[in-house]
HTML snippet that shows the backbone in 3Dmol.js (N, CA, C, O; Angstrom):
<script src="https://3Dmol.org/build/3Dmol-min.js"></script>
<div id="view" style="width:600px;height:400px;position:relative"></div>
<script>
const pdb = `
ATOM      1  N   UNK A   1      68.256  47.117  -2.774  1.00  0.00           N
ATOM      2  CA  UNK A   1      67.176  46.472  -2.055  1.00  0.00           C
ATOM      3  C   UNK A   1      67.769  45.476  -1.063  1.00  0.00           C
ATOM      4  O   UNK A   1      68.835  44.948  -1.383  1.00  0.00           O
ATOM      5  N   UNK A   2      67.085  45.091   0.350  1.00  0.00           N
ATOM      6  CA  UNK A   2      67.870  44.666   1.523  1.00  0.00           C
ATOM      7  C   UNK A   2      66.871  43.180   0.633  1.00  0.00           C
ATOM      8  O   UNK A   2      65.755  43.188   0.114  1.00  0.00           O
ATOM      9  N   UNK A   3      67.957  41.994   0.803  1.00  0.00           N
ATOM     10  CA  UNK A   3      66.805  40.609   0.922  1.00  0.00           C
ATOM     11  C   UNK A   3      67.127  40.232   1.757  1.00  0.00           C
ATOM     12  O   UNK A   3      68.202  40.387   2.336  1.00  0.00           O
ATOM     13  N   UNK A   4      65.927  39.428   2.096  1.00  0.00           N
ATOM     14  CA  UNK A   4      65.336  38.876   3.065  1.00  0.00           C
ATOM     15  C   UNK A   4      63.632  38.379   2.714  1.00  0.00           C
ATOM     16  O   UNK A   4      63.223  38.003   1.616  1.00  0.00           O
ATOM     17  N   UNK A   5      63.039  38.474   3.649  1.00  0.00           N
ATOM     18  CA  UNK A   5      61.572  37.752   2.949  1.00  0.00           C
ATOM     19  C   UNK A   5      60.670  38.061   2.376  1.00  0.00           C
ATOM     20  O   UNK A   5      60.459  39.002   3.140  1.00  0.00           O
ATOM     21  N   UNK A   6      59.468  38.183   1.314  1.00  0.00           N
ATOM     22  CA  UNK A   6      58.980  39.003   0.968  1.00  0.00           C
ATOM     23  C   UNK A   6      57.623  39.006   1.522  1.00  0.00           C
ATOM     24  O   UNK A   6      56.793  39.859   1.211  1.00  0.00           O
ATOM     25  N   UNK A   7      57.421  38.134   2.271  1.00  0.00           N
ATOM     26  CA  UNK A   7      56.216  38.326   2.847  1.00  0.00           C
ATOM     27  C   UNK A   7      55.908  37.538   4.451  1.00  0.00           C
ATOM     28  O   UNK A   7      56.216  36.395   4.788  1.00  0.00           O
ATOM     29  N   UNK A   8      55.291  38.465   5.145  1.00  0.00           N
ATOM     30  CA  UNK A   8      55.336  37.744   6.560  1.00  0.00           C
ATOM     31  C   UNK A   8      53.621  37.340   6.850  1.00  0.00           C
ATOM     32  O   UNK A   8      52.694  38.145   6.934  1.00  0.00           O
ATOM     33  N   UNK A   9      53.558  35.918   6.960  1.00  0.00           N
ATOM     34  CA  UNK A   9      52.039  35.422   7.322  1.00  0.00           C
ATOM     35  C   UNK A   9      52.309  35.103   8.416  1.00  0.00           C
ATOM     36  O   UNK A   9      53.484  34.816   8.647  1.00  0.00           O
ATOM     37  N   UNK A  10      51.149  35.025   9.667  1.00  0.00           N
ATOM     38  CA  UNK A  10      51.135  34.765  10.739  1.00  0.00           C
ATOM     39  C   UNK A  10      49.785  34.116  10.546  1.00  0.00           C
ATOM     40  O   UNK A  10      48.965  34.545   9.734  1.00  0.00           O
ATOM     41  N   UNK A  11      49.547  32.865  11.471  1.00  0.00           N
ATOM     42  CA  UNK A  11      48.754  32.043  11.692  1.00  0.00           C
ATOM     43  C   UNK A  11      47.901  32.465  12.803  1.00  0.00           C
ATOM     44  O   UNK A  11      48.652  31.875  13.578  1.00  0.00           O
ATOM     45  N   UNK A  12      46.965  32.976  13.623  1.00  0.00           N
ATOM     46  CA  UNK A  12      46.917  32.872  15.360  1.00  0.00           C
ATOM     47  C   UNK A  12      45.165  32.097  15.326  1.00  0.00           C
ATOM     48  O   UNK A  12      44.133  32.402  14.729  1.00  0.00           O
ATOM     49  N   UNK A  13      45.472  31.175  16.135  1.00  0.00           N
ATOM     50  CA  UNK A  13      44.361  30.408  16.951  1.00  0.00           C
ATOM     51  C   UNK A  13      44.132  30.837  18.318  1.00  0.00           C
ATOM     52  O   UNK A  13      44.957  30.883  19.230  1.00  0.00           O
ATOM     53  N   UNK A  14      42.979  31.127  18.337  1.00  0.00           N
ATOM     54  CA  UNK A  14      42.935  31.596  19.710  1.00  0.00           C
ATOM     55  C   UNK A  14      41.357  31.308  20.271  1.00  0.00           C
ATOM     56  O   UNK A  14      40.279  31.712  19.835  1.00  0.00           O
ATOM     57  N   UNK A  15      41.762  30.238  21.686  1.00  0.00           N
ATOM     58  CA  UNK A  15      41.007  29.333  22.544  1.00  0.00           C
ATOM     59  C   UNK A  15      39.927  30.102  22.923  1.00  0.00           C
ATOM     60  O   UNK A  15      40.229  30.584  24.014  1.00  0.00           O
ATOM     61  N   UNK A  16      38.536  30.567  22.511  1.00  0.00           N
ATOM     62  CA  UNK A  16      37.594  31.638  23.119  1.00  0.00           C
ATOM     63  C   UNK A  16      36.870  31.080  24.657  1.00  0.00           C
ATOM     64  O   UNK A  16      36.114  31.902  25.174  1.00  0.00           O
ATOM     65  N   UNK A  17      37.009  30.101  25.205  1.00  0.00           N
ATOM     66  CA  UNK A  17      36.790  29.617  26.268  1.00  0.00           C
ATOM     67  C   UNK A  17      38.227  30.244  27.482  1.00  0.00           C
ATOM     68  O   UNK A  17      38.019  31.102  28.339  1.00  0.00           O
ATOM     69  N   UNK A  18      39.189  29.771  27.321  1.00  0.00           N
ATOM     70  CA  UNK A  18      40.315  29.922  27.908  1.00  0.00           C
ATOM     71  C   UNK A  18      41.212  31.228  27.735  1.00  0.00           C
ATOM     72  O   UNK A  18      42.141  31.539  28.481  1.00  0.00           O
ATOM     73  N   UNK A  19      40.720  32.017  26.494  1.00  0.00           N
ATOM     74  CA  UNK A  19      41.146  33.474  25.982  1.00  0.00           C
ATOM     75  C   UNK A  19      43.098  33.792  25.991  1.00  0.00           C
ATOM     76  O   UNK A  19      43.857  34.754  26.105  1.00  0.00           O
ATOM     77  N   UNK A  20      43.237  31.422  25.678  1.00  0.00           N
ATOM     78  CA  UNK A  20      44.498  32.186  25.278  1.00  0.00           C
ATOM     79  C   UNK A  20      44.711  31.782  23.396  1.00  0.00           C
ATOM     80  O   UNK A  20      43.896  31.182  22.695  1.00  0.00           O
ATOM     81  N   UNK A  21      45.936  32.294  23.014  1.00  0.00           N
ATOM     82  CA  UNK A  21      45.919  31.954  21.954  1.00  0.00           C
ATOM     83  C   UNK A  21      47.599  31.691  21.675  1.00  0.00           C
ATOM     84  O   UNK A  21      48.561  31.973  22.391  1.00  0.00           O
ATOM     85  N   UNK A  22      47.519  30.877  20.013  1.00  0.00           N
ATOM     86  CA  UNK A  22      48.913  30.595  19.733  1.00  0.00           C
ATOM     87  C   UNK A  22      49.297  31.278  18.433  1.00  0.00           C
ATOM     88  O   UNK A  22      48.322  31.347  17.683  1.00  0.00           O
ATOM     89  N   UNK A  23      50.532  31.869  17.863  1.00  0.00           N
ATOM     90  CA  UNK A  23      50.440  32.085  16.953  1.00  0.00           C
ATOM     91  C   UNK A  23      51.864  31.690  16.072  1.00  0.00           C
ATOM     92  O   UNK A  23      52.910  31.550  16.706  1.00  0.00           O
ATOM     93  N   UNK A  24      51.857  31.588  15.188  1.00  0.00           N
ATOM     94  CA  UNK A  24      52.586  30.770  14.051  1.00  0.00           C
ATOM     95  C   UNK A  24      53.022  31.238  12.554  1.00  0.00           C
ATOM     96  O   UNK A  24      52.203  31.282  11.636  1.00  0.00           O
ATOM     97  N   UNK A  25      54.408  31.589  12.397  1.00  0.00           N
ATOM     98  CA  UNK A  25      54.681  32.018  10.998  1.00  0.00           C
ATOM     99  C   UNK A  25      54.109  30.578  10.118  1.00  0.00           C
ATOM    100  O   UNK A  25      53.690  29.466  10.440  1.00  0.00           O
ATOM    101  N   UNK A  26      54.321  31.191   9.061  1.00  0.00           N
ATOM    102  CA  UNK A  26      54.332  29.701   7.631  1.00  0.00           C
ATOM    103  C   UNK A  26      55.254  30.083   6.959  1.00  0.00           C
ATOM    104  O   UNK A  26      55.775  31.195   7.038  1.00  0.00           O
ATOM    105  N   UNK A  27      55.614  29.028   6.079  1.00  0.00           N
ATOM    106  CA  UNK A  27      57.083  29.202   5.641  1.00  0.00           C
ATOM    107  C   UNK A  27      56.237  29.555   3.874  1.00  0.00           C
ATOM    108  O   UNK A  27      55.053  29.767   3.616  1.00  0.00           O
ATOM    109  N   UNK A  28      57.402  29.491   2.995  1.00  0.00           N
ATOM    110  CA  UNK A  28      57.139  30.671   1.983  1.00  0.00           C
ATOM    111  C   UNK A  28      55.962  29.782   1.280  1.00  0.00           C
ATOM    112  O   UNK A  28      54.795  30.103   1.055  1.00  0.00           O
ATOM    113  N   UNK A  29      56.689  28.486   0.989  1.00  0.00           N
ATOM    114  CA  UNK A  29      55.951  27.270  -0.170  1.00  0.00           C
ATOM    115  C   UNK A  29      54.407  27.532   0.509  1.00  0.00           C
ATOM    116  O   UNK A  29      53.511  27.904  -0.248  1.00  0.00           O
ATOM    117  N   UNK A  30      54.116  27.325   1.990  1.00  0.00           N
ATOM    118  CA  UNK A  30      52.886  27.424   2.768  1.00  0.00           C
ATOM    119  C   UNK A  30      52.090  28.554   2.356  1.00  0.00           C
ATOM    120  O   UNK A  30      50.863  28.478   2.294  1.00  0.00           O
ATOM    121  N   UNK A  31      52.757  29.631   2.062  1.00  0.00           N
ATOM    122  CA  UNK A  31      51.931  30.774   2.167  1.00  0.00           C
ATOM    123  C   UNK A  31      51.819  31.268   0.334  1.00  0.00           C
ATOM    124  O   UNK A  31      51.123  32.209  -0.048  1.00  0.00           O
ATOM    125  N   UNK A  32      52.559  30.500  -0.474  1.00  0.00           N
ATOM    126  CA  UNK A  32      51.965  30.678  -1.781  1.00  0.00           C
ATOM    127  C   UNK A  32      50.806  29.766  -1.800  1.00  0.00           C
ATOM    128  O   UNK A  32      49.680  30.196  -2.050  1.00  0.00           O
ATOM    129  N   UNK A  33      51.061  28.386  -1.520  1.00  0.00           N
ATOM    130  CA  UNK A  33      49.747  27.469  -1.678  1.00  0.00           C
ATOM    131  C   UNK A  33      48.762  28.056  -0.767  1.00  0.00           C
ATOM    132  O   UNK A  33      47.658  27.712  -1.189  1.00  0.00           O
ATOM    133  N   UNK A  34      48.629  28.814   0.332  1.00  0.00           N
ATOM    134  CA  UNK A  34      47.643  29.662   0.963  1.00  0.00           C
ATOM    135  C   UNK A  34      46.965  30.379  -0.175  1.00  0.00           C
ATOM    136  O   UNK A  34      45.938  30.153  -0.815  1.00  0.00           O
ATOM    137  N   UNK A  35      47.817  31.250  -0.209  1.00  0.00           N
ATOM    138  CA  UNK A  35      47.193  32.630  -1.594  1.00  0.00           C
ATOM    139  C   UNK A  35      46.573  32.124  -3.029  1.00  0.00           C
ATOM    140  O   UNK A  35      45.875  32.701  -3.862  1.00  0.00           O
ATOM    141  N   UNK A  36      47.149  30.738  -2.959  1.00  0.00           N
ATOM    142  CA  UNK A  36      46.557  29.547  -4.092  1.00  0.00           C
ATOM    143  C   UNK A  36      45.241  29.635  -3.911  1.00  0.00           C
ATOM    144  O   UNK A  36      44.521  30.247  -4.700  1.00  0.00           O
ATOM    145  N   UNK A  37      44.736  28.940  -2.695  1.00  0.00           N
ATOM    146  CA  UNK A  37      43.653  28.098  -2.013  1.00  0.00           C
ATOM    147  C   UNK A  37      42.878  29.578  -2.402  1.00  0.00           C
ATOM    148  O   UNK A  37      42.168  29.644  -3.405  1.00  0.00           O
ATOM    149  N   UNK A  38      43.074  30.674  -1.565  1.00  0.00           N
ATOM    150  CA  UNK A  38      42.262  31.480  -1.317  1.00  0.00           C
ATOM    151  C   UNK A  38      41.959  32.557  -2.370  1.00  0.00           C
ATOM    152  O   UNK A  38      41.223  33.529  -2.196  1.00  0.00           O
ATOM    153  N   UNK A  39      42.751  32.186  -3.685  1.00  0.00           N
ATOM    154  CA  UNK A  39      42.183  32.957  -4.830  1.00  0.00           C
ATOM    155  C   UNK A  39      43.038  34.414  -4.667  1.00  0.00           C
ATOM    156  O   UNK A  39      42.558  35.448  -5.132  1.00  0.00           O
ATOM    157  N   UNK A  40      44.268  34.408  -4.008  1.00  0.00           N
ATOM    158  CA  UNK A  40      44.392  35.698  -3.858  1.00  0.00           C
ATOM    159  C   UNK A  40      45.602  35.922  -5.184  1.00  0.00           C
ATOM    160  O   UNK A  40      45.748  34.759  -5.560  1.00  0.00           O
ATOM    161  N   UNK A  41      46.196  36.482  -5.752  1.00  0.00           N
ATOM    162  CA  UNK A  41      46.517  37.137  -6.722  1.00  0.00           C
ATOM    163  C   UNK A  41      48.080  37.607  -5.861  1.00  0.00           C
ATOM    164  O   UNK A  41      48.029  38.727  -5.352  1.00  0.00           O
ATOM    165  N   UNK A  42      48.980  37.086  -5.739  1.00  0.00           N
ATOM    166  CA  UNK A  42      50.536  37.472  -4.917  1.00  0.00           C
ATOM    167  C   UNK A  42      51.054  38.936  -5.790  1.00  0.00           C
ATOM    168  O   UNK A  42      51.822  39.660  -5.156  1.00  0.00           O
ATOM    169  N   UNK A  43      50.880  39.138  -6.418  1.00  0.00           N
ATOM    170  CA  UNK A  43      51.400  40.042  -7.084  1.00  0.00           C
ATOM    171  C   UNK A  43      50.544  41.356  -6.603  1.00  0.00           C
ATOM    172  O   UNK A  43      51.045  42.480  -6.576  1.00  0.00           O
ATOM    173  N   UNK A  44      49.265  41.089  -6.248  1.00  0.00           N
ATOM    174  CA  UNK A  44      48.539  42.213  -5.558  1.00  0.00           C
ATOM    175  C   UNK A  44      48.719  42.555  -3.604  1.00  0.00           C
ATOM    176  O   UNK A  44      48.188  43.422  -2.911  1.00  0.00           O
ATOM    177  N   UNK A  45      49.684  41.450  -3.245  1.00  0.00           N
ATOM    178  CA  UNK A  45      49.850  41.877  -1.893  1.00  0.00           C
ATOM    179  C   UNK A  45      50.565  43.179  -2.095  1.00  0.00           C
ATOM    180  O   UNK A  45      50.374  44.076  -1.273  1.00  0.00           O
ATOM    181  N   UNK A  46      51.281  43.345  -2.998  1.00  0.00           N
ATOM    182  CA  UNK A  46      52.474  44.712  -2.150  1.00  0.00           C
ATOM    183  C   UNK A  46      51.383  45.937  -2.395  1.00  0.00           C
ATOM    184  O   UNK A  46      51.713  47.117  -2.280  1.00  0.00           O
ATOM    185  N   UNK A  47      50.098  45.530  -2.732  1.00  0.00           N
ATOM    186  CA  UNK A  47      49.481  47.219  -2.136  1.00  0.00           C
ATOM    187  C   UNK A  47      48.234  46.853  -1.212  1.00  0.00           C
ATOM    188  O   UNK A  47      47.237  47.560  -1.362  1.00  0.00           O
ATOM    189  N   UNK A  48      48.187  45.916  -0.356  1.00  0.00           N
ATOM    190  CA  UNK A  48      47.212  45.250   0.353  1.00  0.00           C
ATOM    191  C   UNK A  48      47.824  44.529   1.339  1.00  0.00           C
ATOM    192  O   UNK A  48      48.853  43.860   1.239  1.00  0.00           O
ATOM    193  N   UNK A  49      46.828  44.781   2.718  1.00  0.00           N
ATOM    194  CA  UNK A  49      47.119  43.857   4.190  1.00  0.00           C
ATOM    195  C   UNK A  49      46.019  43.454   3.884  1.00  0.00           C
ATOM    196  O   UNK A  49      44.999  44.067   3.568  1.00  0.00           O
ATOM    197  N   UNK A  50      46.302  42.051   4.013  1.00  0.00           N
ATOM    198  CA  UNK A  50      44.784  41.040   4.222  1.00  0.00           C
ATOM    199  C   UNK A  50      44.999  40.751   5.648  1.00  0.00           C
ATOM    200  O   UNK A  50      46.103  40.787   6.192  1.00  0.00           O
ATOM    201  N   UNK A  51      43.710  40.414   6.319  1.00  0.00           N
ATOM    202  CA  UNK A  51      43.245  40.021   7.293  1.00  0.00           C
ATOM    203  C   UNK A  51      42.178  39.350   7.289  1.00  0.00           C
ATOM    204  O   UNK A  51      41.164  39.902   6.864  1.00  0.00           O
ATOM    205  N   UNK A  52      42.100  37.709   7.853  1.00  0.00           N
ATOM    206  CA  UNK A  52      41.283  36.726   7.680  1.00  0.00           C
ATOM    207  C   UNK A  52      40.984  36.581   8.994  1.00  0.00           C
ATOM    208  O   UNK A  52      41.916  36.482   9.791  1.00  0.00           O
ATOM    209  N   UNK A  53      39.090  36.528   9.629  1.00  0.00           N
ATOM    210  CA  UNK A  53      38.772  36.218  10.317  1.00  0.00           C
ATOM    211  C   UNK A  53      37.444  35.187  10.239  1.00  0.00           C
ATOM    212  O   UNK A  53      36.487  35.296   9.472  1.00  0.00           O
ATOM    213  N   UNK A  54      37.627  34.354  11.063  1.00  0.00           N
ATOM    214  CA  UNK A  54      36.344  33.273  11.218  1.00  0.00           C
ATOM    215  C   UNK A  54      36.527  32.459  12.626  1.00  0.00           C
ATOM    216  O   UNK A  54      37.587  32.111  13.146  1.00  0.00           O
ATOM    217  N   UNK A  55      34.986  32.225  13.166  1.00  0.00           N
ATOM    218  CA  UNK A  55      35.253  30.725  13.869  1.00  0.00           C
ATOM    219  C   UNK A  55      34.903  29.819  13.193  1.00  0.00           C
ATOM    220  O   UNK A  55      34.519  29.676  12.032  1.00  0.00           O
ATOM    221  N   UNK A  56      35.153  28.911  14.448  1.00  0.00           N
ATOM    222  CA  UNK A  56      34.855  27.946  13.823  1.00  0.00           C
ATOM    223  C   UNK A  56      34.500  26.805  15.748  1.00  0.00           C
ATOM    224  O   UNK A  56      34.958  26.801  16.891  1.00  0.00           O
ATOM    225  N   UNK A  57      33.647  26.210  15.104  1.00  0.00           N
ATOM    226  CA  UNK A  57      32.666  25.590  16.336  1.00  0.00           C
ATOM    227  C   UNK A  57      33.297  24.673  17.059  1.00  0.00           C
ATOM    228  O   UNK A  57      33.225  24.920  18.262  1.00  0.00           O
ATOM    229  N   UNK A  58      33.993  23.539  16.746  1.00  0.00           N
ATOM    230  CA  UNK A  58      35.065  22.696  17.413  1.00  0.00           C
ATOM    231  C   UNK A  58      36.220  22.438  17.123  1.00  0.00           C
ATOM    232  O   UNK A  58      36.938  23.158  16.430  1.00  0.00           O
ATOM    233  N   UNK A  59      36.580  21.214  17.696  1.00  0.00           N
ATOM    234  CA  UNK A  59      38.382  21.133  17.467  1.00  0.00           C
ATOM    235  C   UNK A  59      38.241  20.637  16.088  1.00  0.00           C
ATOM    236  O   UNK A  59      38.801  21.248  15.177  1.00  0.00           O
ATOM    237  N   UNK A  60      37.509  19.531  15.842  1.00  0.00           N
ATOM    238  CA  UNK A  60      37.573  18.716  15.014  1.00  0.00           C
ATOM    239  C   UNK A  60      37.383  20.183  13.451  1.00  0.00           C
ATOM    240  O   UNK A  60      38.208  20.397  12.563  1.00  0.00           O
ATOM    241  N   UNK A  61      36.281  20.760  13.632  1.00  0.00           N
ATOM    242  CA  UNK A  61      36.178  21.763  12.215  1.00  0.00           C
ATOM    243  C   UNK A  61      37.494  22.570  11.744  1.00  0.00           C
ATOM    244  O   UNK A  61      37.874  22.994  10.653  1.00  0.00           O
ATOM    245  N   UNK A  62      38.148  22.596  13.372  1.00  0.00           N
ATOM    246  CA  UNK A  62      39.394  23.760  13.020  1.00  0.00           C
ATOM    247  C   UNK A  62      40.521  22.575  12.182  1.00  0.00           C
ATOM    248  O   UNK A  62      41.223  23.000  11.264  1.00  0.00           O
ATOM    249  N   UNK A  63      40.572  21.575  12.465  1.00  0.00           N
ATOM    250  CA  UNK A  63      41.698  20.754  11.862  1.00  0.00           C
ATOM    251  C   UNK A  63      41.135  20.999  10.292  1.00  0.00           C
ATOM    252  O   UNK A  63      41.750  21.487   9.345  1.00  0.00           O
ATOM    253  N   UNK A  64      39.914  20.551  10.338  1.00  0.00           N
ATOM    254  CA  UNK A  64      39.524  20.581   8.969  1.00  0.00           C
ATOM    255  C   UNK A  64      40.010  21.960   8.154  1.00  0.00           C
ATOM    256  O   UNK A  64      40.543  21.931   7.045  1.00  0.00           O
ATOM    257  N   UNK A  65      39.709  23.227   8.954  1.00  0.00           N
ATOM    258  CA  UNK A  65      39.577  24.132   8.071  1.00  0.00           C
ATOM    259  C   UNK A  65      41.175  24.050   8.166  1.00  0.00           C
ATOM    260  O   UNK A  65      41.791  24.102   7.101  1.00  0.00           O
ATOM    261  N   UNK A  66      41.658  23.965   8.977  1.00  0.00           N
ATOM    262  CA  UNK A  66      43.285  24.238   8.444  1.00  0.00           C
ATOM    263  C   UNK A  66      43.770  23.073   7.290  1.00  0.00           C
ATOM    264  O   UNK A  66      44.465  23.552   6.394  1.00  0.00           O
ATOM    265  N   UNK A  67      43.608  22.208   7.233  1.00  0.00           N
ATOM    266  CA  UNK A  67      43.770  21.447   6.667  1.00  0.00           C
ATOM    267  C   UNK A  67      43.104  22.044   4.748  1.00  0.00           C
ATOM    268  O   UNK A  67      43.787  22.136   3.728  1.00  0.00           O
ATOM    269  N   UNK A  68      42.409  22.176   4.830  1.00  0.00           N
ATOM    270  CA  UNK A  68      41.691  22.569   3.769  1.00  0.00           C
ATOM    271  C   UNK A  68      42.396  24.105   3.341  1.00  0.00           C
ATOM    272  O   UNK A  68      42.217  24.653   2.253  1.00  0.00           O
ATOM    273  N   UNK A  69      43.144  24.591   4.347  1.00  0.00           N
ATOM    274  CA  UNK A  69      44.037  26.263   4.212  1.00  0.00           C
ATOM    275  C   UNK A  69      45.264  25.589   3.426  1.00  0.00           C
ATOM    276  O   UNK A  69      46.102  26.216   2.778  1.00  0.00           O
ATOM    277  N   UNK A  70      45.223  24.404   3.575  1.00  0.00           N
ATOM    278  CA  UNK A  70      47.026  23.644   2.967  1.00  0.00           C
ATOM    279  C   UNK A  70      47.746  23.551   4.354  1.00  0.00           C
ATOM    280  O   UNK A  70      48.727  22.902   3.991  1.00  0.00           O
ATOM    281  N   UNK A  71      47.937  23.758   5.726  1.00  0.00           N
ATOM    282  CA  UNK A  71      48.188  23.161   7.089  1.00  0.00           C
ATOM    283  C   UNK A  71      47.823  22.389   7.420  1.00  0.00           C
ATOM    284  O   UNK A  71      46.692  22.454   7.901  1.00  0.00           O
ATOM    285  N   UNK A  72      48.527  21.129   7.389  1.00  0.00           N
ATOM    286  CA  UNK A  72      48.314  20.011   7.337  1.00  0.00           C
ATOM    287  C   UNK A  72      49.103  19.585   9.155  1.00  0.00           C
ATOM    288  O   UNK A  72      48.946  18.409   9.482  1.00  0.00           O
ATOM    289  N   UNK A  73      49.748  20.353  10.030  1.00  0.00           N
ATOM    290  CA  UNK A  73      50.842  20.266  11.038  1.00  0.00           C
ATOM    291  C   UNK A  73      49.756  21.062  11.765  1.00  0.00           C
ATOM    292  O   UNK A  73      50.110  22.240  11.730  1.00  0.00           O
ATOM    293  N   UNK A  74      48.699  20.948  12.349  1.00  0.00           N
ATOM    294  CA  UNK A  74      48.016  21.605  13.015  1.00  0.00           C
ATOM    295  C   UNK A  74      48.138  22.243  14.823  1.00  0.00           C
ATOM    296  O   UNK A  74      48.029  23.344  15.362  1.00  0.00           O
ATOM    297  N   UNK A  75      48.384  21.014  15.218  1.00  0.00           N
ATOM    298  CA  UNK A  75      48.878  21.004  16.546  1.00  0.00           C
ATOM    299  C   UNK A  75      49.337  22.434  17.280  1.00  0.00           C
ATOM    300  O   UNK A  75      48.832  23.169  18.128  1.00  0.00           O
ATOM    301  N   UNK A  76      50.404  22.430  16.602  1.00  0.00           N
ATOM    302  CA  UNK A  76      51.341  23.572  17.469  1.00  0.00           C
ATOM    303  C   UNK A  76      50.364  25.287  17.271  1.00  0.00           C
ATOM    304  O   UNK A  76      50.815  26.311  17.784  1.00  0.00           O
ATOM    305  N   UNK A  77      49.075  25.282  16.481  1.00  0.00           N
ATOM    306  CA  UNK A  77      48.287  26.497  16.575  1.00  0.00           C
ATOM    307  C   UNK A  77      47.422  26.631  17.790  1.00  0.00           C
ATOM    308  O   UNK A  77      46.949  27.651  18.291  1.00  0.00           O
ATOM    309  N   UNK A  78      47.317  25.338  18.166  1.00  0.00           N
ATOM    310  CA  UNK A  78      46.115  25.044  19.019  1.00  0.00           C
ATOM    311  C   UNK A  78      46.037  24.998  20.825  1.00  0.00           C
ATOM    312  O   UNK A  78      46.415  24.144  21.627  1.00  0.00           O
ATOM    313  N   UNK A  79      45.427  26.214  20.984  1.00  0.00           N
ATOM    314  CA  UNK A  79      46.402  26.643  22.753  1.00  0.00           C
ATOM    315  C   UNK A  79      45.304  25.775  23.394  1.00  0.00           C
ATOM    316  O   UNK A  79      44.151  25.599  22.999  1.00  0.00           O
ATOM    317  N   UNK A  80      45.796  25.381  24.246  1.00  0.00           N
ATOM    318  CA  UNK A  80      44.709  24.746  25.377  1.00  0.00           C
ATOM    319  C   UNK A  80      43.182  24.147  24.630  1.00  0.00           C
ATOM    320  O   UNK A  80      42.137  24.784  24.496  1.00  0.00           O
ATOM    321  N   UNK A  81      43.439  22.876  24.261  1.00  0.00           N
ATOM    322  CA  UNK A  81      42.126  22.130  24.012  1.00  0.00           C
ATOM    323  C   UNK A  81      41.827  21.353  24.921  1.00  0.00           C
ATOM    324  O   UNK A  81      41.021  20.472  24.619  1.00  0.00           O
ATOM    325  N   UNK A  82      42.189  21.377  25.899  1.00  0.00           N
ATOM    326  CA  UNK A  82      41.540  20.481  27.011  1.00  0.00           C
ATOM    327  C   UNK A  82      40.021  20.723  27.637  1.00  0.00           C
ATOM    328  O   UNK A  82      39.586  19.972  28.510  1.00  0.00           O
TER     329      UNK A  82
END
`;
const viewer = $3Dmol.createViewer("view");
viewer.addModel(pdb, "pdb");
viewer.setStyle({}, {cartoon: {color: "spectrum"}});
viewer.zoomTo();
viewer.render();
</script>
């Protein structure tokens, strides 16, 4: 077996006014406390792609919801809030 990582999460925020977006690995600790938060079961990824979609109405809700995902470093998701 090759090691290396066992799982690749990607973050993407994307500005629906401005139609751009940013997107962002998480590192491993991030993405177990993710699968924490969200009830998911790690041992059931290797026969499942999850895909999470939602908006969310302003800047201020998106900090929240990331924040509440366990991303607490929000900034660098967030393309063009001006």
């Amino acid at each position: 077996m090759i090691s290396g990582a066992e799982y690749r999460v990607t973050i993407t925020v994307e500005n629906l006014n401005t139609r751009t977006s940013n997107s962002n690995p998480l590192s491993m600790d991030t993405i177990r406390e993710l699968l924490d938060r969200l009830n998911i079961n790690e041992e059931d990824l290797s026969a499942f792609s999850t895909e999470i979609n939602f908006d969310v109405d302003n800047l201020d809700d998106l900090h929240t919801v990331m924040n509440d995902l366990g991303i607490t470093d929000v900034d660098p998701f967030i393309p063009d809030t001006e």
